[in-house]
N, C-alpha and C positions, 0 to 999 in steps of 0.2 A: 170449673171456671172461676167460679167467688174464692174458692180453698186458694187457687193459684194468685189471685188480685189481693188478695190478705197478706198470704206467705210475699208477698213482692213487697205489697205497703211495710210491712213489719221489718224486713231486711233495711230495708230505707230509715227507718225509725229506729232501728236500732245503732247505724253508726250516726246518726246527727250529734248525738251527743262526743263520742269519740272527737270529732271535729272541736269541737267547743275546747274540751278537756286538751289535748294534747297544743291549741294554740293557748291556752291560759295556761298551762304547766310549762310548756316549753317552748313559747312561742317562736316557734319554726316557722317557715315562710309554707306558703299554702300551697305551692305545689308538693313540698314537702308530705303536707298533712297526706294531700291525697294521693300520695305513693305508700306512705305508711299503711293509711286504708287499704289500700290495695292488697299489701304485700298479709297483712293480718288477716283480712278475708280469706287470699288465698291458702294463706298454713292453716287455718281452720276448712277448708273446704278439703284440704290434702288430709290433713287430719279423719275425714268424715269417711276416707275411704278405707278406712281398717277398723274403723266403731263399728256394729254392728248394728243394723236396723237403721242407719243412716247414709246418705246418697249426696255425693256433692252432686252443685249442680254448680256451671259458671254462669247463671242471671243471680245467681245469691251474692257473688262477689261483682258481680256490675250493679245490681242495686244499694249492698254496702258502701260498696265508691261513690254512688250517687247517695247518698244521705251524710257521709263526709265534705261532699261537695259544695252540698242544701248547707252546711255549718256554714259552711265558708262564705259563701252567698250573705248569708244573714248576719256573719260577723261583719263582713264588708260592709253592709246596709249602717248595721248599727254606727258603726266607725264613722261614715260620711256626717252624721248628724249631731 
Protein backbone atom coordinates (compact mmCIF):
# COMPACT_ATOMS: atom_id res chain seq x y z
CA UNK A 1 0.00 0.00 0.00
CA UNK A 2 2.98 2.76 1.03
CA UNK A 3 5.18 0.97 -2.22
CA UNK A 4 2.11 1.95 -4.41
CA UNK A 5 1.42 5.92 -2.67
CA UNK A 6 5.45 6.44 -3.30
CA UNK A 7 5.53 4.83 -6.95
CA UNK A 8 2.31 7.33 -7.66
CA UNK A 9 3.94 10.36 -5.77
CA UNK A 10 7.37 9.77 -7.80
CA UNK A 11 5.55 9.48 -11.21
CA UNK A 12 4.03 13.02 -10.44
CA UNK A 13 7.48 14.27 -9.45
CA UNK A 14 8.96 13.23 -11.93
CA UNK A 15 7.12 15.02 -15.03
CA UNK A 16 6.76 18.46 -12.94
CA UNK A 17 9.81 19.39 -14.10
CA UNK A 18 9.20 18.20 -17.92
CA UNK A 19 6.22 20.81 -17.73
CA UNK A 20 8.57 23.77 -16.73
CA UNK A 21 11.41 22.59 -19.44
CA UNK A 22 9.32 22.24 -22.50
CA UNK A 23 7.22 25.74 -21.65
CA UNK A 24 10.65 27.65 -21.12
CA UNK A 25 12.47 25.79 -24.19
CA UNK A 26 9.53 25.91 -26.45
CA UNK A 27 7.07 27.74 -25.01
CA UNK A 28 4.03 25.81 -26.49
CA UNK A 29 0.59 26.58 -25.13
CA UNK A 30 -0.26 24.34 -22.30
CA UNK A 31 -2.65 22.07 -23.60
CA UNK A 32 0.10 21.39 -25.69
CA UNK A 33 2.46 20.48 -22.77
CA UNK A 34 0.04 18.30 -21.60
CA UNK A 35 -0.41 16.14 -24.60
CA UNK A 36 3.28 15.99 -25.12
CA UNK A 37 3.15 14.49 -21.36
CA UNK A 38 0.91 12.34 -22.37
CA UNK A 39 2.09 11.07 -25.54
CA UNK A 40 5.97 10.38 -23.74
CA UNK A 41 4.46 8.57 -20.79
CA UNK A 42 2.75 6.56 -23.12
CA UNK A 43 5.83 5.42 -25.46
CA UNK A 44 7.71 4.74 -22.30
CA UNK A 45 5.01 2.76 -20.80
CA UNK A 46 4.78 0.78 -24.47
CA UNK A 47 8.35 0.64 -24.29
CA UNK A 48 8.14 -1.11 -20.72
CA UNK A 49 6.37 -4.02 -22.36
CA UNK A 50 9.33 -5.83 -24.18
CA UNK A 51 12.11 -4.75 -21.22
CA UNK A 52 12.26 -7.29 -19.15
CA UNK A 53 11.29 -7.19 -15.44
CA UNK A 54 9.20 -4.33 -16.18
CA UNK A 55 5.33 -3.83 -16.25
CA UNK A 56 3.42 -0.90 -17.76
CA UNK A 57 0.96 0.25 -15.91
CA UNK A 58 -1.78 3.23 -17.13
CA UNK A 59 -1.81 5.12 -13.40
CA UNK A 60 2.06 5.82 -14.38
CA UNK A 61 0.99 7.77 -17.38
CA UNK A 62 -2.07 9.43 -15.68
CA UNK A 63 0.02 10.35 -12.76
CA UNK A 64 2.84 11.61 -15.39
CA UNK A 65 0.13 13.87 -16.89
CA UNK A 66 -0.81 14.92 -13.66
CA UNK A 67 2.69 16.25 -12.62
CA UNK A 68 2.95 18.14 -16.11
CA UNK A 69 -0.27 19.54 -15.27
CA UNK A 70 0.93 20.60 -11.36
CA UNK A 71 3.93 22.55 -13.88
CA UNK A 72 1.35 24.15 -15.48
CA UNK A 73 -0.61 25.20 -12.55
CA UNK A 74 2.32 26.64 -10.87
CA UNK A 75 3.60 28.48 -13.97
CA UNK A 76 0.21 29.99 -14.31
CA UNK A 77 0.36 31.01 -10.49
CA UNK A 78 3.84 32.44 -11.01
CA UNK A 79 2.75 34.48 -14.30
CA UNK A 80 -0.43 36.24 -12.32
CA UNK A 81 2.08 37.86 -9.91
Amino acid sequence: MLYSFIEKLLNVLLFIPFGFFVKLIWNVKSIKIVIYATLLSSFIEICQQVIPGRFPDIWDTAMNTTGAFISLVIIHNIDQK
